[in-house]
N, C-alpha and C positions, 0 to 999 in steps of 0.2 A: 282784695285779699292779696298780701304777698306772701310766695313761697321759695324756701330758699333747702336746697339739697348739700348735704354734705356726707362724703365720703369717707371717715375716721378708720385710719387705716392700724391703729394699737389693738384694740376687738376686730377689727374691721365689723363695723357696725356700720350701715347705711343712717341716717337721723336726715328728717325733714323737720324746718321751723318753720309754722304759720303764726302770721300774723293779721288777724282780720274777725270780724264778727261772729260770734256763733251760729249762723245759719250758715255762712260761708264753710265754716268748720264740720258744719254736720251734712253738708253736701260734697266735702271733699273723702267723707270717711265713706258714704254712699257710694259716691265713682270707686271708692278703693276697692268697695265689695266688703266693708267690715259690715259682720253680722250684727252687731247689738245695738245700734244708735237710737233704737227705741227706750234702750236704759240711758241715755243721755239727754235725753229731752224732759223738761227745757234745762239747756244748758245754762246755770246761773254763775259759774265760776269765771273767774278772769283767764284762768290758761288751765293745760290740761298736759299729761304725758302718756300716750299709747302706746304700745305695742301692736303692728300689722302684722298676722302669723298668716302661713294660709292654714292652720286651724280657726283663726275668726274671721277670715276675708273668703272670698270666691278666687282668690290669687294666688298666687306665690311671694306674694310680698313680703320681706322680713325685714322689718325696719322700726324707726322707733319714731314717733311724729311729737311733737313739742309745740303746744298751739298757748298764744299768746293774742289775749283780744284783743289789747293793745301794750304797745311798748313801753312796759315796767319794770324797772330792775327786782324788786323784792318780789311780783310773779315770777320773774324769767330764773332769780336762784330759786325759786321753791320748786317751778320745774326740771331744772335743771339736776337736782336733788334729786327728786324724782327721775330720773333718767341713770343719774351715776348708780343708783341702788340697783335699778333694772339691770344694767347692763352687766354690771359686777355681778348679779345672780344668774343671770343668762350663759357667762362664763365659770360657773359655779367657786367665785370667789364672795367666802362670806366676808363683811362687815362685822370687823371688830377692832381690839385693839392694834393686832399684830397689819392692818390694813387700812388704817388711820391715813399716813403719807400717801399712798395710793389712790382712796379714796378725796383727798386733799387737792392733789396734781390732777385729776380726771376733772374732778370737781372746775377746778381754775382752766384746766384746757378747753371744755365747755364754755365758761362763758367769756372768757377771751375770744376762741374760735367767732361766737356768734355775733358779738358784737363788730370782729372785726369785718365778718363778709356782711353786715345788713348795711355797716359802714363802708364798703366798698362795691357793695353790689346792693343800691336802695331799690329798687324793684324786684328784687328777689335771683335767685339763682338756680339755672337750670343741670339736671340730672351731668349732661354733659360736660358742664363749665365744672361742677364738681370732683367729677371724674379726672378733671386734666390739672386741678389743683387742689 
């Protein structure tokens, strides 16, 4: 399993991307303290987007997790999708017309950003190396 942290400082949204098996997946949500993983089993999907609150974790965690079983461009927009909608309602910016461009540029910042650190960082990337870039 690789894991790669990123620090998006526009929301300031923390977001972690996995890349690895769904038992890897559903033992990293375990350690996180997410309460439900029992609704996730068995995982049949290719990738997945979370939300970590500490209303569903044993933590403080607030982040958004983007799991990918393996490296697929047309998983990685459907997730990715999945995450801009999150984050925009999180910020209580609805999705409509007047939020098109917005939703557009997030969208592209996404999967630009990810490709470029799993390209630059192929073992994944740690909380700290995020922090500092």
């Amino acid at each position: 399993m690789k894991i790669w942290h990123f620090n998006e400082r526009v929301y300031r949204r923390w977001v972690v991307l996995i890349e690895g098996s769904s038992e890897d997946f559903a033992k990293f949500l375990t350690d996180s303290g997410y309460k439900h993983t029992d609704e996730l089993e068995p995982i049949v999907a290719n990738g997945m987007c979370i939300q970590l609150t500490p209303e569903n974790t044993d933590s403080s965690y607030d982040c958004f997790v983007v799991w990918l079983r393996e490296w697929n461009l047309p998983t990685l927009v459907h997730e990715i999708t999945h995450l801009v909608i999150a984050a925009m309602e999180q910020v209580n910016t609805p999705i409509h017309e007047a939020t098109t461009e917005q939703v557009a540029y997030y969208t592209e910042y996404w999967f630009t950003e990810f490709q470029r650190v799993r390209r630059k960082c192929k073992n994944g990337r740690t909380v700290g190396e995020a922090k500092r870039c």
